[in-house]
N, C-alpha and C positions, 0 to 999 in steps of 0.2 A: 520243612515239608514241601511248603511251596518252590524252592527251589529246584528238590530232587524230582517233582512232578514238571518243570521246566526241563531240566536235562534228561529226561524220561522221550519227553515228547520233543525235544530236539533229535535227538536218537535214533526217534521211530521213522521222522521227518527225511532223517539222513540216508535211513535204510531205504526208504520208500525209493527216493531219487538216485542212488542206486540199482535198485533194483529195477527203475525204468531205463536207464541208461543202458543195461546190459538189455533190457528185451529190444531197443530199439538196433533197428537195419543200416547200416550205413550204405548209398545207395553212389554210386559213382555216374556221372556222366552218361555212361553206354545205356543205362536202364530209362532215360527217354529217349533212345534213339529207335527208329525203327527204320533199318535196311532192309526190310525182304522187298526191294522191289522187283515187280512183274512185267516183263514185256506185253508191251500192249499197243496196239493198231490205232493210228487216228486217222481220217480221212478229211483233206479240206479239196472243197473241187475235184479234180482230176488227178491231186496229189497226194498219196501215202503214204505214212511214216510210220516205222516203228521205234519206240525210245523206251527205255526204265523208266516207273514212277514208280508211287506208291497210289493207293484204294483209297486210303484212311491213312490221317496223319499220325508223325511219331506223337509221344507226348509233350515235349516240348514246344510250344509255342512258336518258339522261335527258327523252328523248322516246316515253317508255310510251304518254303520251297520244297518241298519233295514233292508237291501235287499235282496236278493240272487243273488250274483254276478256271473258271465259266470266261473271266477275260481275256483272257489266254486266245480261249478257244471262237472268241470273238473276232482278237485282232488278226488271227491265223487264217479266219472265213474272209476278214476282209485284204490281206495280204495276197491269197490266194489266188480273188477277184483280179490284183492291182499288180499283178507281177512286173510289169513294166515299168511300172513307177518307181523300182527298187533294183532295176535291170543294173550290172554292173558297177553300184555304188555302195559304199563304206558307211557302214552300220552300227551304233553300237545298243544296247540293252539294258533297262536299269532293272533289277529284279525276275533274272531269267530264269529263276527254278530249275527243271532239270531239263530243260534247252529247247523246249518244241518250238519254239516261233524261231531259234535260232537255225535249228536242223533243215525245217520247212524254206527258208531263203537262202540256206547255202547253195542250191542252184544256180542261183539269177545273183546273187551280191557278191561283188569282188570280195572285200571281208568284214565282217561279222563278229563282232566280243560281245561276249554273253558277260554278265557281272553278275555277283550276288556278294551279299557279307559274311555266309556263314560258308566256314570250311566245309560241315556237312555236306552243304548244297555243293559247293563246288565241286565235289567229288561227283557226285552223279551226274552233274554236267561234263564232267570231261569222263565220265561214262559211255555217255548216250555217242559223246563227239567220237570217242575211239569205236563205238558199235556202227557208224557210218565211215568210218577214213577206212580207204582201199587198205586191202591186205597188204600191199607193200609198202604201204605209208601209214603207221598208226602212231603220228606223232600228235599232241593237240594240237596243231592248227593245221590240220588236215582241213578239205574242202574251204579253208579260208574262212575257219572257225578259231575260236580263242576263247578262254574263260579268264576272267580278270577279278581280282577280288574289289570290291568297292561300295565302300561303305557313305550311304547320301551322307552330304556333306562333308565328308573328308578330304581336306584340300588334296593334301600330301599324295591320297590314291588317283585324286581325279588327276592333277599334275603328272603323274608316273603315267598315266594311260595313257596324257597326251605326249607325253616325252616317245613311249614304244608308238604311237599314231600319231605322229605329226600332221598338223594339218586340218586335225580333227576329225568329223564325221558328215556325211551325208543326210544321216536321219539318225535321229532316238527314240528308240521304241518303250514302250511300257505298256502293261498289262497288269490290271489289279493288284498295284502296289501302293496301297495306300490303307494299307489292313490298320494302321495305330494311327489318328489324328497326330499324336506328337512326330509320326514320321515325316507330314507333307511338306511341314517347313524345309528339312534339312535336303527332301526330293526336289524341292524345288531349287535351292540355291545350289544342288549339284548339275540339275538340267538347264540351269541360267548358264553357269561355267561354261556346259558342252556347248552351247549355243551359240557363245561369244568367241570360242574357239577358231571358229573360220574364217579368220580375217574379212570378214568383209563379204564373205562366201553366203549364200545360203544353206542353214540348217535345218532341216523340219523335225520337231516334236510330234509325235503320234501316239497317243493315248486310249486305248480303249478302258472305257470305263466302266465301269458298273456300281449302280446304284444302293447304297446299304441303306444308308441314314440321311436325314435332309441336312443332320450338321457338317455332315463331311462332303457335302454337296456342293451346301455355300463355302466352305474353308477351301476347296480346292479352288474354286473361283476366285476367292479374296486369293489366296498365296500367289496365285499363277501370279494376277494382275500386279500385286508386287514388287514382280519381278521386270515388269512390263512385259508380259506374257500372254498374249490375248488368245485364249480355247477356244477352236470356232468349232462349232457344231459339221460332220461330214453328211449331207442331207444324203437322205435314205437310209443312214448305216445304223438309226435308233430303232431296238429289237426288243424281244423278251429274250435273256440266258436262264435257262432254268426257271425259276420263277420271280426273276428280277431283271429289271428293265437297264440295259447297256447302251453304248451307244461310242461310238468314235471320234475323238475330234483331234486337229488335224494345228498345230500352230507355227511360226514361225516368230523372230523379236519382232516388235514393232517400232 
C-alpha cells in the first residue's frame, strides 16, 4: 500500500513538472534588447549634435551603452570648453556608448576610436558615425572616426588596436565607466597598456567621473595608483550632474 501511494505521488510529481515545463516561455536574446532609438539634440557650448540613443535602458544589463550618461555629458561640457587641447590629435575611448563625446571631437581630432564590448553597442555607434559621414562618404571611419571592439583588459584586443594605430594615442577618454566594481581592475590595466604605448610620448588619461558610492570612490584611487597612475583633480570642473556630484580629472604615468 505504501508503495503504490509512493508511485502515486511520484506520478503526480511528474505530471506537475511537466506541466510547468510546457507553460514556461522560452525567451531568446532579442527579448532584452531594446532598439527603438530616437534621434535627439544635445547641445555643448556652441556645438550641436544629433545621434541615436535610447530614453530608458534595454533590459539587459549589460547594455548600459545605449544611453547617454550624466558623465558623458560632463566630459562633453568640458571638451567643448578645451577644444584646443584636442586640436588635431589622435584619440581613443574606453566605453563609448553610442558615440557622443566621439561625434562632438570629430571636428578638431585627427582621429578618434570609439570602443565598447558589446556588439549591441557597437552597432549604434557606427550608427550615429554613418548618420554624420558626408553623403559621399558613408564608410565607418568617416570624419576620422572608427569603432573598435575592446573589451578592459583583453590583451589580444588592446594589441590589435594598437597594431591598426600605431604609435598609440594622444589622449584616453572615459566617461562613467565604472558602473561594476569588479570592472575597475581590468579598466585600469587596459588604460595602463594605452599609456605605455607611446614610446616615451606623452599620453593623457581624461576621466570624468561621477560619484555613486564612497566604495567605488576609494577603489578607483587605490587601482589607478596601482598602476602608477596618479588622478589629479582639474580645479574648477567639480559640479553637480543631476543629482550627483562629478568632477574631471585629468592624468598622465608618473
Amino acid at each position: 500500500m505504501e508503495e503504490r501511494r509512493n508511485q502515486e505521488l511520484q506520478h503526480h510529481q511528474q505530471q506537475n513538472k511537466e506541466e510547468e515545463e510546457e507553460e514556461m516561455v522560452c525567451l531568446d536574446g532579442s527579448f532584452f534588447i531594446n532598439d527603438d532609438y530616437k534621434l535627439t539634440n544635445f547641445t555643448f557650448g556652441s556645438q550641436q549634435i544629433q545621434l541615436f540613443c535610447l530614453h530608458s535602458a534595454s533590459t539587459d544589463f549589460d547594455l548600459t551603452g545605449q544611453l547617454v550618461w550624466p558623465g558623458a555629458m560632463l566630459l562633453n561640457d568640458y571638451l567643448s570648453k578645451n577644444v584646443e587641447m584636442l586640436q588635431g590629435c589622435s584619440v581613443i575611448e574606453l566605453g563609448s556608448g553610442v558615440g557622443i563625446t566621439g561625434i562632438l571631437c570629430s571636428e578638431f581630432c585627427h582621429k578618434f576610436v570609439l570602443t565598447d564590448h558589446n556588439e549591441e553597442v557597437l552597432k549604434i555607434i557606427n550608427k550615429n558615425i554613418k548618420l554624420h559621414s558626408c553623403s559621399e562618404d558613408t564608410s565607418p571611419t568617416s570624419h576620422g572616426l572608427v569603432a573598435e571592439l575592446l573589451e578592459w583588459g583583453n590583451k589580444d584586443q588592446v594589441n590589435e588596436i594598437l597594431q591598426k594605430h600605431p604609435g598609440g594615442f594622444d589622449f584616453i577618454l572615459g566617461a562613467d565607466i565604472y558602473i561594476l566594481i569588479s570592472s575597475i581592475p581590468p579598466l585600469f590595466d587596459t588604460v595602463n597598456r594605452l599609456l605605455r604605448a607611446r614610446d616615451g610620448r606623452k599620453c593623457k588619461f581624461i576621466l570624468a567621473y561621477v560619484s555613486r558610492a564612497k566604495t567605488m570612490d576609494s577603489m578607483i584611487i587605490t587601482e589607478a595608483s596601482k598602476h602608477q597612475i596618479h588622478l589629479k583633480e582639474v580645479v574648477g570642473t567639480r559640479t553637480i550632474v543631476g543629482n550627483l556630484e562629478g568632477v574631471i580629472f585629468e592624468t598622465t604615468l608618473e
